[in-house]
N, C-alpha and C positions, 0 to 999 in steps of 0.2 A: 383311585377314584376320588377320596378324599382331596386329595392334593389338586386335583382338575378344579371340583367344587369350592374351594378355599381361593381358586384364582378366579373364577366367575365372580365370587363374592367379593373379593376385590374388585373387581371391574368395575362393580357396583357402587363401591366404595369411592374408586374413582370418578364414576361420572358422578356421583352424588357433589362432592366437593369441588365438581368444575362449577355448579349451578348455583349462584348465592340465594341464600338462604336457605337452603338445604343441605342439613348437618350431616357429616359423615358420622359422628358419633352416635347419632341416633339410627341411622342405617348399620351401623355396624350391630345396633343393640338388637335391633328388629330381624336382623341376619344373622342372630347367635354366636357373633366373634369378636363381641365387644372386649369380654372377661379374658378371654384367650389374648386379644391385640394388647393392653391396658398390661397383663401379667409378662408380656415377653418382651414389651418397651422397658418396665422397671427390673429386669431382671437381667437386660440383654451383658449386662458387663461380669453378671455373674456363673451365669448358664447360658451361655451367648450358644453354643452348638442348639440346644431344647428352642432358645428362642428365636436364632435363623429358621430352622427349621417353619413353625409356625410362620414366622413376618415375611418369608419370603414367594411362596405361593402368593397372599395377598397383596404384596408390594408389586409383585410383577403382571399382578391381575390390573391394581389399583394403574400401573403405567400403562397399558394398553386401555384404560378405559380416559385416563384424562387426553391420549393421545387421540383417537377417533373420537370422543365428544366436542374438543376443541372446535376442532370446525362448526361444529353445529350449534355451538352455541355462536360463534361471529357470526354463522349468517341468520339467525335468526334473531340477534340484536341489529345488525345495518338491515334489514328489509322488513321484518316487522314489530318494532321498540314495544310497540305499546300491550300487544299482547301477549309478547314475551315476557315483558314486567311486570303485568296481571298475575299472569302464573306465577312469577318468584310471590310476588305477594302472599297467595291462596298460600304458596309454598310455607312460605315464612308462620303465618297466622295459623297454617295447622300443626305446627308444631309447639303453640305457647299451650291446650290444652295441658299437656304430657307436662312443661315447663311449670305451668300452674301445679299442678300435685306433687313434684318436687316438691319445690315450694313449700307445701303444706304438710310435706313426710320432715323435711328437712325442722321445721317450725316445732312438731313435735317430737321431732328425735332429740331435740337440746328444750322439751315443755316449755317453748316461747309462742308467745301471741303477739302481732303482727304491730310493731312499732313503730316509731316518728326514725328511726333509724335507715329501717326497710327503705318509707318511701325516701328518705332522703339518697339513698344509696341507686335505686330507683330512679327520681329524677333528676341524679348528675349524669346516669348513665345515657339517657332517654334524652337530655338536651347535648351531649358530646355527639352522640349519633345523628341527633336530627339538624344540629348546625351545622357540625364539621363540615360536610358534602359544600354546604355554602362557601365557606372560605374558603375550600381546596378549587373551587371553580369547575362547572361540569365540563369544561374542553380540558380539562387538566388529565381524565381520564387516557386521551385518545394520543397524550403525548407520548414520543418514542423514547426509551430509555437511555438516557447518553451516559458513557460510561465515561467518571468523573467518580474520583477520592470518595467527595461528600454524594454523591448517586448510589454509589455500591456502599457504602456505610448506610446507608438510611434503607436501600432494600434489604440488607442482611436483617435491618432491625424490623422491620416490617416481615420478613420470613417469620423470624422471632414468634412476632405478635400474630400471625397468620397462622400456625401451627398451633399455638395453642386452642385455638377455639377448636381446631379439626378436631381435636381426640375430646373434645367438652359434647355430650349429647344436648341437639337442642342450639349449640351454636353452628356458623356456616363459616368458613376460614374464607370462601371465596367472598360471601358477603361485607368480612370485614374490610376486603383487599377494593372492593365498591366503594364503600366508604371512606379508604383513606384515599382512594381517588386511582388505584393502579390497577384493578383488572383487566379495564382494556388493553394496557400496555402489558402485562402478564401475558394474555392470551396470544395478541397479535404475536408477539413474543415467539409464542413456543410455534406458532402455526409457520411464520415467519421461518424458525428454523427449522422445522422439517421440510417446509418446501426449499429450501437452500441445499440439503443432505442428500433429494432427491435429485437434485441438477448440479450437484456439484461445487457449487460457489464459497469457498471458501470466505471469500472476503466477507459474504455476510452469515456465514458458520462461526467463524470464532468474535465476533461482538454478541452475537445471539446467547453462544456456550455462554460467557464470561457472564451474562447476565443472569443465563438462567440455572448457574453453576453457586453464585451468590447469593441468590434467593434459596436455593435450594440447599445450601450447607446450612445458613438460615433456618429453615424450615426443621432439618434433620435436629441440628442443632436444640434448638426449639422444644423439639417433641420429649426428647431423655432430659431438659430442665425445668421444662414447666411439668412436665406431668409431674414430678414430687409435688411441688405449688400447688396445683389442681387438685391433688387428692389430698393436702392437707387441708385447703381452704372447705371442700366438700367432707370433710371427717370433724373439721373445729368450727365451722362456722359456716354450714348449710346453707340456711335459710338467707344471709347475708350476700352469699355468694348469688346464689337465684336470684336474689331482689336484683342486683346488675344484671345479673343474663336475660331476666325478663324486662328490664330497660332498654335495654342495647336491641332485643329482639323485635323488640311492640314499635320501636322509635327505624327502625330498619328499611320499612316499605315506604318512608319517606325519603330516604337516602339511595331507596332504587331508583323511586319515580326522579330524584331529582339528575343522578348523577347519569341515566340514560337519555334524560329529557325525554321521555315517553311522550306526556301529555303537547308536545309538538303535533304528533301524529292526530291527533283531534282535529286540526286545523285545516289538515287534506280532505281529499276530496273520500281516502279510507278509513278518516274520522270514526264514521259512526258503525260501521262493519267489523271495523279492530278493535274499537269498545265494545260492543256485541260476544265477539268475539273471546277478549282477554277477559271479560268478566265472567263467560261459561268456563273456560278455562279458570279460571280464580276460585271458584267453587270445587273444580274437579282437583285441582290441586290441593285446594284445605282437606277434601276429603279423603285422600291417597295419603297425602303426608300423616293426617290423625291419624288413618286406621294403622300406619306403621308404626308409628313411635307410642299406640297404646302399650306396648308390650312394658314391663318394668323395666326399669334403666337401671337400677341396681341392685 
């Protein structure tokens, strides 16, 4: 019974980190398998039997959940941008609450009071986030991944840095993959290849694997290097670490809006019904997202 519930909670886990701005790490805290996920990634090369055990219910939850979410988030980004991006917003913004107390557990854990350091750490993070989207160009999004030497090096490295925020509460791996401009191309991706596995087509089964086999050793990769990183920057240097994740988090909803081109939809004729619309949605999302990640994160 256990082992059924640890793969729901996976599912969870998974649809969580299809959705940007919505942290798996914080889902995993609110779903009581953060400590458990967190102990069997640093430990898998030591007690790799105790920790398959553990990671594998959730991993094979977490793949059934990014696999039937997929769809649903493409079509609910091509038909309706703008209330779909509302919500990541609400999404996003209800989780800086939780992000703020960090903050201020972390500030007192090392008796520091809030310095010219913070915001500076703060506003490099907050203007990386809220430019970059600019320079990567919002069509840059919807490009199809060509496989090319320097393509699969830069996704490997982008797995990298995608992976990390997944196990950080508070951060959204998919959101960071918005901002550097590849979630479209991600998703189409995977959706892409299961409808090729269901009919058969080879030809477009193995450019799809090779893509999403590079992102994903990436990713795997990732998770057993950075977490040492992670838990040391969050044990030596708290309070510094948060001042960038609440940069990167707060500067976020401007790297939705822009990299969806949401506020296009304003200009139809379901303009003002999808604004209606994604802004009751944007409330109900800040509000679902707080009450979950009230829980302590550590």
């Amino acid at each position: 019974m256990n082992y059924l519930i640890d793969i729901l909670k996976g599912m969870v886990i998974g649809i969580s980190n299809i959705i940007p701005g919505v942290s798996g790490g914080t889902m995993a805290v609110s779903l009581g398998i953060y400590d458990r996920m967190i102990f069997s990634i640093s430990q898998l090369f030591k007690n790799w039997k105790v920790s398959l055990k553990i990671l594998m219910p959730i991993l094979i939850g977490a793949g059934f959940g990014v696999v039937a979410f997929t769809y649903t988030i493409e079509f609910l980004l091509s038909n309706y941008t703008l209330p779909t991006a509302l919500a990541f917003v609400g999404m996003i913004l209800g989780g800086v609450p939780v992000l703020w107390v960090s903050f201020q557990a972390g500030l007192k854990m090392k008796n520091e009071k809030l310095n010219i350091g913070h915001l500076i750490i703060f506003m490099l993070m907050f203007a990386i986030v809220a430019f970059l989207p600019m320079f990567q160009g919002a069509e840059s999004s919807f490009e199809v991944i060509t496989i090319t030497p320097f393509n699969m090096i830069k996704l490997f490295l982008i797995g990298i840095i995608a992976s990390a925020t997944m196990i950080i509460p508070g951060m959204s791996g998919s959101l960071v993959l918005m901002i550097l401009g590849y979630y479209y191309s991600i998703i189409n991706t995977i959706t892409s290849f299961i409808d090729a596995l269901r009919a058969g087509d080879m030809a477009i089964i193995l450019p799809n694997f090779i893509v999403l086999a590079v992102f994903g050793i990436g990713v795997l990769i990732g998770i057993f290097l950075i977490s040492k990183i992670i838990e040391y920057l969050f044990k030596h240097y708290s309070s510094a670490t948060y001042s960038g994740i609440l940069g990167l988090v707060l500067a976020s909803p401007f790297a939705i809006m822009y990299n969806t081109n949401a506020l296009s939809d304003l200009t139809t004729a379901k303009g003002l019904p999808f604004a209606i619309i994604g802004l009751i949605l944007m409330v109900l999302c800040f509000m679902g997202i707080y009450q979950l990640g009230r829980k302590k994160i550590h």
